[in-house]
N, C-alpha and C positions, 0 to 999 in steps of 0.2 A: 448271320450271327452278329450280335450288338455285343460290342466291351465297354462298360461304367466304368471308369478307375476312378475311384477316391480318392483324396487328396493323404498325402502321405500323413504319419501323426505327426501333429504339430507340439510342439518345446513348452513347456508351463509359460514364459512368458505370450510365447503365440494364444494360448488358449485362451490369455487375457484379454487378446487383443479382438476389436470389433471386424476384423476382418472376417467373410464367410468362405466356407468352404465352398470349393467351384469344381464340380464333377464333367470329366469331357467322355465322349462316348464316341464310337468309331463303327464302321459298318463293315462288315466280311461278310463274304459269302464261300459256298464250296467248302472244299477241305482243308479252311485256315487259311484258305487265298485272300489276298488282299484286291478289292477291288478297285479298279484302275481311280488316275483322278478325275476323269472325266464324270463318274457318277457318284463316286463316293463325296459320304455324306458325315461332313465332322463337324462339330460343334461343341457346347459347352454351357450347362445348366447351373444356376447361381442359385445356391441354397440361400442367398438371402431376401431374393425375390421373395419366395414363402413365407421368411422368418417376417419381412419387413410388410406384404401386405396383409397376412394373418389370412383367417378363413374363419368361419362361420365355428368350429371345433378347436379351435386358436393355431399356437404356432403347429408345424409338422416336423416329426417326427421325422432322423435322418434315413431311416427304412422308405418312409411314404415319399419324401423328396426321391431318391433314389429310383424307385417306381412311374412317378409321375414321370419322371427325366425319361425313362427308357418304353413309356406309352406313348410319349412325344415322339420317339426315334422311332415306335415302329408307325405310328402315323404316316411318318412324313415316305419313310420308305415303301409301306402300300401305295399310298396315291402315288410315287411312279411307277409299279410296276402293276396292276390292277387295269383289268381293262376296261372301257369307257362304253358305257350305252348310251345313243345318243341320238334327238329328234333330228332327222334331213329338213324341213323346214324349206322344200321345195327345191334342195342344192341339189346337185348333179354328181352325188357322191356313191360312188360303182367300187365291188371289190379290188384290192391291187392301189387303190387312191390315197396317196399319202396325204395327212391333216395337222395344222398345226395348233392345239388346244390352247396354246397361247392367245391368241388371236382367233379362233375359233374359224378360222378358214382352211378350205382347200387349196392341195397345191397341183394347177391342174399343168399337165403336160410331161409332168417327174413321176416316177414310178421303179416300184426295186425289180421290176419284173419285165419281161417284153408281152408283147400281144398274145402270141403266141401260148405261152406258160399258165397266163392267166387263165384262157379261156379254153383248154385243153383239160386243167386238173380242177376246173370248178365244180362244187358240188349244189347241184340247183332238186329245190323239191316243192310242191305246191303246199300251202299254207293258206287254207281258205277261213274265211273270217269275216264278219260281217257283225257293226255296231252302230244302236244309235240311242243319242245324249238329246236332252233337253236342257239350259244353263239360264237362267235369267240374273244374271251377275254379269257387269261389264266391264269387272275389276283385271286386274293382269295377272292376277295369281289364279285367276278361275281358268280364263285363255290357258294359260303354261300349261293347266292341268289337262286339259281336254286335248290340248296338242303333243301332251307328254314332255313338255319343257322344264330338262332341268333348270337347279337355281344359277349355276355358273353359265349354261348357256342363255338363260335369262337376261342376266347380267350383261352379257353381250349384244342380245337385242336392244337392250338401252340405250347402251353405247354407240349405236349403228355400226356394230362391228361385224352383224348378221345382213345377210341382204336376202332377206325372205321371199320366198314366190310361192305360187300355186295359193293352196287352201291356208297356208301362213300366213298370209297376207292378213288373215281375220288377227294377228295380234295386234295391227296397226289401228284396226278398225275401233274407235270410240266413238261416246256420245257427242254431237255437236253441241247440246241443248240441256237445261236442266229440265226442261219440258219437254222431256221425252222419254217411254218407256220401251224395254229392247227384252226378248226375249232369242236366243240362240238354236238353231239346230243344226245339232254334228252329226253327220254321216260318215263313216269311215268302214271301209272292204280291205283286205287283206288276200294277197293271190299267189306271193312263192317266197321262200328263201335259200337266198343265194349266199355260199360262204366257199373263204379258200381253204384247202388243206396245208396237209404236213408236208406237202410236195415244194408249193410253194413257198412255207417257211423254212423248209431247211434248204432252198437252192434260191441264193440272190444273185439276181443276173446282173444287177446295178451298184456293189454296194460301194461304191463311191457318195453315192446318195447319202450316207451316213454320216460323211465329213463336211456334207454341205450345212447342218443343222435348222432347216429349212422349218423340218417336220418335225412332230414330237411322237405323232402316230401313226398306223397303218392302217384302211378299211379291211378287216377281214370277214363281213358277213354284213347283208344288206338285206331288210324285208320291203319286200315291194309290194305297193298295192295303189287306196287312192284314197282324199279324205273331201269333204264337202262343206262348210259353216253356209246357212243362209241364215243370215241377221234378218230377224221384223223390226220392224222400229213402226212405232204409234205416236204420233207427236200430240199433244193436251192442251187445253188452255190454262189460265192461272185458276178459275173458279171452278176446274172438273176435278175430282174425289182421283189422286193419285194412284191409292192401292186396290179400286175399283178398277181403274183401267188395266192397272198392270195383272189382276188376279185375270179378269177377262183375253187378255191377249198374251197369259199363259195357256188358257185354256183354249182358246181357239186355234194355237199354232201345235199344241197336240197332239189337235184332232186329225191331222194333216196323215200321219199314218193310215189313219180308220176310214178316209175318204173312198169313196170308189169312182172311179170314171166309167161312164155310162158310154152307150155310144155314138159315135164322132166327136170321142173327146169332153161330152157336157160332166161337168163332178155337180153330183147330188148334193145339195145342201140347203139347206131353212133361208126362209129371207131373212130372219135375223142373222144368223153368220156371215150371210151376202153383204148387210148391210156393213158387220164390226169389218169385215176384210175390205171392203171398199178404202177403208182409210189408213188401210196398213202396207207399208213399204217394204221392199226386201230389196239386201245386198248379198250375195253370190261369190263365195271364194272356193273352190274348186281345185280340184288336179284331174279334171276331165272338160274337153274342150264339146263348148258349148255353141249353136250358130248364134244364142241372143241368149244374154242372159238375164234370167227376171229380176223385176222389178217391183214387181205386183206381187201380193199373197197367191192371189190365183194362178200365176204364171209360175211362182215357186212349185206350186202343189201340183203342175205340170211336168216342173223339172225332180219334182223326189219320186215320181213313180218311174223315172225313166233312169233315176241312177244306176240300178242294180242290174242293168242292159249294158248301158255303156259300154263298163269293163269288160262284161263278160264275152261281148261282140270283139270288142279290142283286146284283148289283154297283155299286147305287146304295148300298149299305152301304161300300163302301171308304173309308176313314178316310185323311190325310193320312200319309203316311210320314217325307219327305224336304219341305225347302220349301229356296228360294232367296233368299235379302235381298239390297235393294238399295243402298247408300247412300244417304242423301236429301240429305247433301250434295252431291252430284254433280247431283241438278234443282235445288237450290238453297243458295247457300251460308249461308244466316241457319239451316237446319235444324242440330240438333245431330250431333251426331259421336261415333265413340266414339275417345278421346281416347289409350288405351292399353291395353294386354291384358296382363296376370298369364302370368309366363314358365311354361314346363313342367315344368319343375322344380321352382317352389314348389308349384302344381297338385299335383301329386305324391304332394309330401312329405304334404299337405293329404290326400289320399286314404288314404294310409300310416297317418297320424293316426288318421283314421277307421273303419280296419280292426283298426288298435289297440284301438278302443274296443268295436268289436263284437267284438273275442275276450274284452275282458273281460266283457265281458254273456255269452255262452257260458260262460265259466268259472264266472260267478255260480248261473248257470241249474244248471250240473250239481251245483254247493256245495248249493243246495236241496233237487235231489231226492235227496240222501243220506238215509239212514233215521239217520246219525248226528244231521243237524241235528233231528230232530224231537225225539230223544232230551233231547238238550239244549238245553234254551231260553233261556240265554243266548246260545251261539252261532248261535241262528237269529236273534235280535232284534239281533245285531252286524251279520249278514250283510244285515239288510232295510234296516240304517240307511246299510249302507256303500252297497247299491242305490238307497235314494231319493239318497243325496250324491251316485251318482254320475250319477243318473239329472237331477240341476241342473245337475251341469258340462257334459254331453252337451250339455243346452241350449244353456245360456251359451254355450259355442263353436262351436255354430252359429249362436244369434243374431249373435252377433259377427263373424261368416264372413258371414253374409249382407246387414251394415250395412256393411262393409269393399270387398266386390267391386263393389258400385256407385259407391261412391266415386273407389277406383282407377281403374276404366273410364271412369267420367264426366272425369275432372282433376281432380276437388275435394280428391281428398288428393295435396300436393305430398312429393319426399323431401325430409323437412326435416334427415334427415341430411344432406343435401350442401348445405346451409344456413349458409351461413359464418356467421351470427352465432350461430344454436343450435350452432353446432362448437363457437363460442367459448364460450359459453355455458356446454356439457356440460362441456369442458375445465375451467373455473373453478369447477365446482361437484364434479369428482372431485377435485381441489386441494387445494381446502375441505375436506370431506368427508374424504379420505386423512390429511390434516394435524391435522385436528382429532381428527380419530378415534387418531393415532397417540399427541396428547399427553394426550386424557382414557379409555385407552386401562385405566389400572388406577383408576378410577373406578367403585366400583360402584354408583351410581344412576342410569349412563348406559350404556345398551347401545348398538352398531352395527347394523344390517341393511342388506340390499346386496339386493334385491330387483325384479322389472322386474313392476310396477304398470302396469297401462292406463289412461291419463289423457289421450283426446284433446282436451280443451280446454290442455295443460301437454309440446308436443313436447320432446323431448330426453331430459334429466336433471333433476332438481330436488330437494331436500332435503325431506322431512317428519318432522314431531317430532310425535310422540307423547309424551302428558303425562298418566300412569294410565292406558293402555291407550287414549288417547281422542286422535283426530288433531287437535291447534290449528294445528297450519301449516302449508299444502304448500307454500310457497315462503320456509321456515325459511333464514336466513344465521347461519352462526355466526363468531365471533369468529374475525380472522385475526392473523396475525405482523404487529405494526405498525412503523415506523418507528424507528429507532435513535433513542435520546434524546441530545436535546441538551444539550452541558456548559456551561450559562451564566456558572458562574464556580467559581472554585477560590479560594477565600479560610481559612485557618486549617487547619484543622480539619473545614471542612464545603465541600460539592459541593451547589452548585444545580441542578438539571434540569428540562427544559421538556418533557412527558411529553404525548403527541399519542395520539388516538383511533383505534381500530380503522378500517383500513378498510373493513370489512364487521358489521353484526350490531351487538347494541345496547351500548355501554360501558358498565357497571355502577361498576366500578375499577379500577386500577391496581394489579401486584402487581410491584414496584422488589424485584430480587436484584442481590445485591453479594456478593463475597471480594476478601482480599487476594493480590495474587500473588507467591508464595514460591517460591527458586529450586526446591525437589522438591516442589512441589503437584502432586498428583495430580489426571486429569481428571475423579473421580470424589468431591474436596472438594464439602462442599454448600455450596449458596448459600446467605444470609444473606436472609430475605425482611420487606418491609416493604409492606403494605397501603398505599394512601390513595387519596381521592376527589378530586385535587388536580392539577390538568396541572400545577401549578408545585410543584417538592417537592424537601428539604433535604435529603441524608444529613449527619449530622452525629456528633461523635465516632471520625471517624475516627482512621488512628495516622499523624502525621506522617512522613513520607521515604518511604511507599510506594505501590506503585502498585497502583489498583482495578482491577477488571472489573465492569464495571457496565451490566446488563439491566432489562427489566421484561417484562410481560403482560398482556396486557388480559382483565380478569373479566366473561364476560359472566350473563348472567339464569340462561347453561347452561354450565356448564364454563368452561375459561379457553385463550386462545388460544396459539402458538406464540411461543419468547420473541424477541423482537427480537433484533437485532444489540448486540453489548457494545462500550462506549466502556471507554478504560481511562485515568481521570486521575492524574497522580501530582501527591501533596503533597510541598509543601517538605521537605528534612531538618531546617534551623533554623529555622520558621515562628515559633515560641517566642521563638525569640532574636533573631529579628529585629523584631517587638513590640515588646520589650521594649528593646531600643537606639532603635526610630520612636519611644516613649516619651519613653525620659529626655533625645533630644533636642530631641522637643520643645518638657519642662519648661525645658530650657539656657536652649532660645530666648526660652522666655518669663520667666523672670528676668531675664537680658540686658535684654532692652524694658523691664523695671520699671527697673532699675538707670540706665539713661540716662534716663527719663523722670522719676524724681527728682531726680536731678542738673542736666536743665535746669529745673525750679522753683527748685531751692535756691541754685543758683549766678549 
């Protein structure tokens, strides 16, 4: 059960206000039980996400927001309790095996059960099956499809989070060449499934295991059987007809079913197909153990008539295919959970990426075997540097793809984009950043860069300064537009100001511009600048009867900030003469006092 509560009604002046309504939603299960905190799942939907990025039918309606909110809460709570179907990809995952979908690995030697339990209440049945694919695509979304790989456990072979063996191994397998044509053959048999019972889930003999959080899921049912890829590959010249070869060495790998082997082994075939097979290659990925495996067309075509033996000679050789996970929050809620799953779309993009990268490895590949680069040695010694650089970045973005998806899945990386205080945050540091960049902008010892750095200890946005090529700060603040100065007095001639500090980034000085305002001054008169280290500062000499415009800006360690806002004081017209009248009167006054104060002595 999901509770939505509404935001209480809000007061006539509330309703004025821009604030949105923010709906929290809570998760129960049972008879109005409350589910522990270990899995429960709270949160809080902001009706003005909606309001503020609209939709195609404009703003929503508080019904449809409401709706939305509570399609998201049941989302999130099926993907953890829902169980997981999932390609073995050569792993050694047997009922009883705990798994952790975080990390897409097993956790071998832990288990909620002893030996005994397992293999006592297992319920084992034959499952015969028998398929075969032809693929002439050497894309990775065509592979996933043929091996049955989901997009999140994709996602993980990316990342080298998977360490694939047997017939998986064909997702590693690409083109070395652009001059190369590849067509695929999958074989894949099918021989029993294996699953546990109710015996086993209602009696844990371990469940300590629960509080280790090791695991997010349980194997409870394994198809076993065996899969086969043999890759052809056709290699071309620059001047042979591409779609020619590759139509031909569709058709010729085919045929490979329809063959028959005569006897001692000779296969019937035309000298023309003798001939196309003479110059076709095969690779061999398998879950059945071979004493040699081919190389040749003709040696493949040796190895496909002999698959469907194999197994059925061995059948204690069947290898895991398919396996079942089970939640382990669902036997108990202290187990961990997987928390959220990477949409299909970034997956995707992700894969796309990565097929980028191996075209340019093909490209590199055929730049090499030119007879030009051998020629020239500088451009072979460009060509190796540009391979090992690019052969770190390859790295790099995988290692980082593989530190990234565990995190996601587990909860441990929040979006901190929707983090109103880093919102606030990025905001005020593009501000900064925009502003300050605009006014030191024809400065030539300070350049700009605009840049998206990986810094997961620093979410958001942040400034860094560089100082001779070398980084002293990543949480640089530079000087901002401070405070309009204050006019403390207007006496003569001179204007005192009360000149306040940067709100951001360190004061160094103050840089006080001043003009006089004249009825055709143009906006492009310069200001008049005066330096000082002084929050308390005189202009002085000014011209009587007119009026100022009067700024300043704060000098910091880097540059100087955006100028304040301009006071505009006007001086007296007779300041002069008026002096000079407080003056001589008063000396009046003070002769006056002498003049009677002699005259009471003397009189």
């Amino acid at each position: 059960m999901i509770i939505i509560s509404s935001p209480a009604p809000r007061k006539e002046k509330e309703k004025k206000s821009k604030k949105k309504p923010v709906y929290h939603f809570q998760f129960y299960e049972g008879e109005g039980e409350e589910v522990t905190s270990e899995i429960q799942s709270q949160g809080s939907y902001d009706r003005s996400q909606d309001i503020d990025q609209g939709s195609a039918e404009g703003p929503q309606s508080e019904q449809e927001v409401v709706k939305r909110a509570l399609r998201a809460a049941l989302a999130r709570l099926d993907m953890a309790s829902e169980p997981i179907e999932l390609a073995a990809l050569g792993r050694p995952l047997f009922p009883g095996m705990l798994y952790d979908c975080r990390k897409d690995s097993f956790i071998p030697g832990v288990t909620l059960w002893d030996k005994k339990s397992l293999s006592e209440d297992l319920d084992s049945r034959p499952q015969l099956m028998t398929d075969l694919k032809f693929s002439s695509s050497d894309s990775l979304s065509s592979k996933a499809s043929l091996l049955n790989v989901s997009a999140s456990l994709k996602a993980s072979c990316l990342g080298g989070l998977v360490e694939v063996g047997g017939s998986a191994k064909y997702l590693q397998n690409t083109k070395s060449s652009k001059q190369q044509s590849r067509v695929t053959m999958h074989y894949s048999e099918t021989t029993r499934f294996d699953q546990l019972t109710m015996t086993q889930l209602g009696q844990i003999t371990y469940p300590q295991v629960f509080d280790q959080k090791t695991a997010t899921h349980v194997v409870t049912a394994v198809l076993y059987g065996a899969q086969a890829f043999m890759v052809f590959d056709r290699s071309f010249a620059e001047d042979e007809n591409k779609q020619e070869i590759e139509v031909e060495l569709k058709v010729i790998v085919k045929k490979i079913p329809t063959f028959s082997i005569e006897g001692e082994g000779a296969v019937k075939m035309t000298d023309e197909d003798n001939k196309k097979a003479e110059i076709i290659t095969c690779t061999f990925h398998g879950d059945v153990h071979l004493e040699q495996s081919p190389t040749t067309y003709m040696e493949a075509l040796e190895v496909y008539k002999k698959l469907p033996t194999l197994l059925k000679e061995n059948p204690q050789n069947a290898v895991p295919i398919k396996v079942w996970l089970y939640p382990l929050c669902l036997l108990d809620a202290k187990a961990a959970q997987l928390e959220r799953e990477i949409s299909t779309r970034l997956i995707s993009n992700t894969a796309e990426m990565m097929e980028g990268l191996w075209e340019v490895e093909r490209t590199c590949n055929d730049l090499c075997r030119r007879t030009e680069v051998d020629v020239f040695s500088d451009i072979k010694a460009r060509l190796h540097s540009f391979q090992d650089s690019f052969s770190i970045y390859k790295m790099v973005f995988q290692k980082e793809l593989a530190r990234v998806l565990p995190a996601i899945r587990g909860g441990d990386i929040r979006k901190w984009f929707n983090d109103p205080e880093v919102i606030k945050k990025m905001r005020e540091n593009l501000c900064l950043f925009k502003r300050f960049s605009e006014v030191n902008k024809n400065e030539k010892s300070i350049r700009f860069i605009i840049s998206a750095i990986s810094n997961p200890s620093i979410p958001g946005s942040y400034i860094y300064l560089y100082e001779n090529g070398k980084l002293t700060d990543t949480k640089f603040q530079p000087v901002s537009k401070p405070p309009p100065p204050v006019v403390k007095n207007v006496l003569g001639r001179n204007v005192s100001l009360k000149l306040q500090k940067s709100p951001t980034g360190e004061t160094v000085k103050y840089r006080v511009e001043y003009k006089q305002v004249k009825a055709h001054s143009r906006a492009e008169e310069h200001w008049l600048v005066i330096d000082t280290a002084d929050e308390d500062f005189s202009l002085t000499e000014l011209v009587s009867g007119k009026q100022y415009l009067i700024r300043y800006r704060i000098v910091g360690k880097l540059g100087v900030s955006e100028a304040s806002e301009t006071v505009s004081p006007t001086l007296s017209l007779n300041t002069d003469l008026q002096l000079s009248q407080r003056a001589r009167k008063a000396r009046s006054t003070k002769m006056k006092v002498k003049d009677e104060v002699f005259n009471a002595i003397y009189t």
